[in-house]
N, C-alpha and C positions, 0 to 999 in steps of 0.2 A: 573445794569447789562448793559454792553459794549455791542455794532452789534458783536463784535469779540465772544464773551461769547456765543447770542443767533443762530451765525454760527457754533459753534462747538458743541453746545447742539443738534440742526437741524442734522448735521451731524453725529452723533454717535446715535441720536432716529432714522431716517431713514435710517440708517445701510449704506451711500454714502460713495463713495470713493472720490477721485481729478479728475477723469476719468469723474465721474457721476456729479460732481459739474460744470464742463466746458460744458458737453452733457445741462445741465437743465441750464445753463444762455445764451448759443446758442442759446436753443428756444425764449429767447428773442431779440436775435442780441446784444450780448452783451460778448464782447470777454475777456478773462481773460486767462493768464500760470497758469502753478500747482507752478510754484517760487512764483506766486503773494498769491496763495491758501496758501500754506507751509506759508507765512511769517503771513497772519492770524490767523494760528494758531499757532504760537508760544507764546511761555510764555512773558510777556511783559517788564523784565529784558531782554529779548535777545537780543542783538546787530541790527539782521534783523527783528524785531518785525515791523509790519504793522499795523494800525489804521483803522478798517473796516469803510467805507463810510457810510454814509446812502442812497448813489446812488446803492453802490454796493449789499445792503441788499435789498433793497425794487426790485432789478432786480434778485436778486436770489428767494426772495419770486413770484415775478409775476412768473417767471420760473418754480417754485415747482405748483405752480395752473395749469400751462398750462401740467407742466409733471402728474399730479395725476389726473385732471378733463380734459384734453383736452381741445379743442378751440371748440367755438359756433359751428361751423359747421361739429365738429366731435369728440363728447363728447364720454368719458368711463368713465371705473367704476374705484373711487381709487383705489380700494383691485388689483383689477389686474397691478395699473399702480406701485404700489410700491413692489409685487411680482417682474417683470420683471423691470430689471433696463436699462435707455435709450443706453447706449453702447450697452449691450446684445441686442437689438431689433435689429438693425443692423446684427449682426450674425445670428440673429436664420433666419431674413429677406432671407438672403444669403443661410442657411440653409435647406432650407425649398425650395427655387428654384430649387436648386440641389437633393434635395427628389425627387420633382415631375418629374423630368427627367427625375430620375433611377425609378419610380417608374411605367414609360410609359413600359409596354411588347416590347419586343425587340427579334423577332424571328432569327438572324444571331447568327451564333454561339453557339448555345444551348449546344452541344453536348459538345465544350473545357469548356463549364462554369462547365458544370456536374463531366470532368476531373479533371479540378482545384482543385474544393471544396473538395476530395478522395484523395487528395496529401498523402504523408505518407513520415513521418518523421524520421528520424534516430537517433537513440538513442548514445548519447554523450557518448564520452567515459570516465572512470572513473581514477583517478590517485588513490584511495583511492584501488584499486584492486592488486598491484603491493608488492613487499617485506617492510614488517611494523618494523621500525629500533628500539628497544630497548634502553630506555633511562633507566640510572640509576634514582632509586627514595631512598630520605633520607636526611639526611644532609649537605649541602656540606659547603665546608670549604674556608678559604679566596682563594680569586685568586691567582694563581704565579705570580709574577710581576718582577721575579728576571731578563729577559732578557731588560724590558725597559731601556734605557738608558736618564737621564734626561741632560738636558743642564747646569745649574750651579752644576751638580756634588753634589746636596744632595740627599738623600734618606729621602721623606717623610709617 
Protein backbone atom coordinates (compact mmCIF):
# COMPACT_ATOMS: atom_id res chain seq x y z
CA UNK A 1 0.00 0.00 0.00
CA UNK A 2 1.32 3.48 -1.51
CA UNK A 3 1.44 7.07 1.25
CA UNK A 4 -0.87 8.10 -1.78
CA UNK A 5 -3.43 4.82 -1.08
CA UNK A 6 -3.18 5.54 2.85
CA UNK A 7 -3.99 9.50 2.05
CA UNK A 8 -6.95 8.81 0.20
CA UNK A 9 -8.27 6.12 2.47
CA UNK A 10 -7.63 8.92 5.57
CA UNK A 11 -9.55 11.22 3.56
CA UNK A 12 -12.66 9.58 2.63
CA UNK A 13 -12.72 7.67 6.59
CA UNK A 14 -12.53 11.34 7.92
CA UNK A 15 -15.06 12.54 5.57
CA UNK A 16 -11.96 15.95 4.61
CA UNK A 17 -12.18 17.98 2.01
CA UNK A 18 -8.78 19.89 0.23
CA UNK A 19 -9.95 22.89 2.23
CA UNK A 20 -9.61 20.69 5.57
CA UNK A 21 -6.27 18.80 4.32
CA UNK A 22 -4.38 22.33 3.97
CA UNK A 23 -6.28 23.75 7.49
CA UNK A 24 -4.70 20.27 9.26
CA UNK A 25 -0.99 20.34 7.58
CA UNK A 26 -0.93 24.34 8.59
CA UNK A 27 -1.11 23.23 11.97
CA UNK A 28 2.13 21.95 11.34
CA UNK A 29 3.76 24.77 9.34
CA UNK A 30 3.66 22.95 6.50
CA UNK A 31 2.35 24.50 3.45
CA UNK A 32 0.83 22.54 0.37
CA UNK A 33 -1.94 23.94 -2.86
CA UNK A 34 -5.07 21.76 -3.48
CA UNK A 35 -3.11 21.41 -7.33
CA UNK A 36 -0.49 19.47 -5.08
CA UNK A 37 -3.59 17.59 -3.01
CA UNK A 38 -5.60 16.97 -6.48
CA UNK A 39 -2.35 15.39 -8.11
CA UNK A 40 -2.31 12.83 -5.06
CA UNK A 41 -5.00 11.80 -5.58
CA UNK A 42 -5.10 10.92 -9.01
CA UNK A 43 -5.17 7.66 -10.55
CA UNK A 44 -1.51 6.69 -11.14
CA UNK A 45 -1.91 6.33 -15.22
CA UNK A 46 -2.65 9.94 -15.14
CA UNK A 47 -0.25 12.25 -16.71
CA UNK A 48 -0.36 14.79 -13.32
CA UNK A 49 -0.03 11.79 -11.03
CA UNK A 50 2.07 12.93 -7.88
CA UNK A 51 4.11 10.28 -5.71
CA UNK A 52 3.24 11.09 -1.92
CA UNK A 53 6.39 11.74 0.14
CA UNK A 54 6.99 10.23 3.27
CA UNK A 55 7.78 13.92 4.58
CA UNK A 56 4.42 14.91 3.36
CA UNK A 57 2.43 11.85 5.15
CA UNK A 58 4.18 11.74 8.30
CA UNK A 59 3.24 16.06 8.47
CA UNK A 60 -0.31 15.37 7.52
CA UNK A 61 -0.46 12.45 10.19
CA UNK A 62 1.40 14.83 12.95
CA UNK A 63 -1.47 17.48 11.74
CA UNK A 64 -4.38 14.91 12.21
CA UNK A 65 -3.11 14.36 16.01
CA UNK A 66 -2.74 18.04 16.72
CA UNK A 67 -6.32 18.51 14.70
CA UNK A 68 -8.19 15.49 16.86
CA UNK A 69 -6.12 15.57 20.33
CA UNK A 70 -4.99 19.26 20.53
CA UNK A 71 -1.50 20.34 21.66
CA UNK A 72 -0.06 19.65 25.40
CA UNK A 73 -1.31 22.86 26.49
CA UNK A 74 -4.81 22.72 25.25
CA UNK A 75 -6.10 19.22 24.86
CA UNK A 76 -9.75 18.15 23.53
CA UNK A 77 -11.80 15.49 22.89
CA UNK A 78 -11.62 13.74 19.45
CA UNK A 79 -15.35 13.23 19.03
CA UNK A 80 -15.73 16.96 19.06
CA UNK A 81 -12.49 17.67 16.95
CA UNK A 82 -13.83 15.49 13.99
CA UNK A 83 -17.51 16.77 14.35
CA UNK A 84 -16.47 20.33 13.67
CA UNK A 85 -14.08 20.55 10.93
CA UNK A 86 -10.86 23.13 11.24
CA UNK A 87 -12.22 25.59 8.32
CA UNK A 88 -15.72 25.73 10.00
CA UNK A 89 -14.08 26.80 13.39
CA UNK A 90 -13.15 29.79 11.95
CA UNK A 91 -16.63 30.79 10.97
CA UNK A 92 -18.61 29.72 13.67
CA UNK A 93 -15.32 31.70 15.69
CA UNK A 94 -16.68 34.86 13.74
CA UNK A 95 -20.05 33.65 14.21
CA UNK A 96 -20.51 33.48 17.53
CA UNK A 97 -18.65 37.35 17.93
CA UNK A 98 -21.29 38.79 16.07
CA UNK A 99 -24.17 36.72 18.25
CA UNK A 100 -22.84 38.19 21.31
CA UNK A 101 -23.25 41.63 20.02
CA UNK A 102 -26.70 41.33 18.89
CA UNK A 103 -27.26 39.49 21.60
CA UNK A 104 -26.25 42.68 24.19
CA UNK A 105 -30.16 44.69 24.78
CA UNK A 106 -29.96 47.67 22.89
CA UNK A 107 -32.58 50.02 24.20
CA UNK A 108 -32.49 52.91 20.86
CA UNK A 109 -34.93 52.38 18.60
CA UNK A 110 -37.31 49.68 19.95
CA UNK A 111 -40.41 51.10 18.74
CA UNK A 112 -38.97 50.99 14.43
CA UNK A 113 -37.80 47.38 15.36
CA UNK A 114 -41.45 46.48 16.61
CA UNK A 115 -42.65 48.19 13.13
CA UNK A 116 -40.30 46.37 10.97
CA UNK A 117 -41.02 42.82 12.23
CA UNK A 118 -45.37 43.65 11.24
CA UNK A 119 -44.17 44.69 7.74
CA UNK A 120 -47.14 43.16 5.45
CA UNK A 121 -46.63 41.97 2.18
CA UNK A 122 -48.52 42.30 -0.95
CA UNK A 123 -49.70 39.51 -2.64
CA UNK A 124 -48.28 38.92 -6.31
CA UNK A 125 -50.22 39.13 -8.96
CA UNK A 126 -51.41 36.17 -10.94
CA UNK A 127 -51.09 35.76 -14.91
CA UNK A 128 -52.98 32.43 -14.46
CA UNK A 129 -56.33 34.79 -13.70
CA UNK A 130 -56.48 36.46 -17.03
CA UNK A 131 -58.56 34.83 -20.41
CA UNK A 132 -57.38 30.83 -20.76
CA UNK A 133 -56.91 30.23 -24.69
CA UNK A 134 -58.30 26.88 -26.07
CA UNK A 135 -56.01 24.48 -27.70
CA UNK A 136 -57.16 21.97 -30.00
CA UNK A 137 -56.65 18.35 -28.44
CA UNK A 138 -56.27 15.02 -30.94
CA UNK A 139 -54.37 14.12 -33.62
CA UNK A 140 -52.37 16.29 -35.50
CA UNK A 141 -51.14 15.81 -38.69
CA UNK A 142 -47.73 16.47 -40.56
CA UNK A 143 -46.64 20.09 -40.80
CA UNK A 144 -47.27 22.37 -43.91
CA UNK A 145 -44.04 22.97 -45.12
CA UNK A 146 -45.43 23.95 -48.63
CA UNK A 147 -44.18 27.91 -48.09
CA UNK A 148 -40.27 26.95 -47.19
CA UNK A 149 -38.22 27.61 -49.84
CA UNK A 150 -35.02 25.34 -50.11
CA UNK A 151 -31.80 26.43 -51.73
CA UNK A 152 -30.72 23.58 -54.21
CA UNK A 153 -34.44 23.53 -55.27
CA UNK A 154 -35.35 19.84 -53.93
CA UNK A 155 -38.05 18.94 -52.00
CA UNK A 156 -37.12 16.61 -49.29
Amino acid sequence: MTNNDILKKLRVALMLRDTDIEAIMSLVDFKISASELGAFFRTEDHPKYMECGDQILRNFLNGLIIYTRGTKEAPKKPADALLHKPVMAKAKMDHTTTKQKSDTPSFKNTASKKKSDQTEYKKKTSFKDGPKKSFKKGPKGPPDLSFVAYKNKKKS
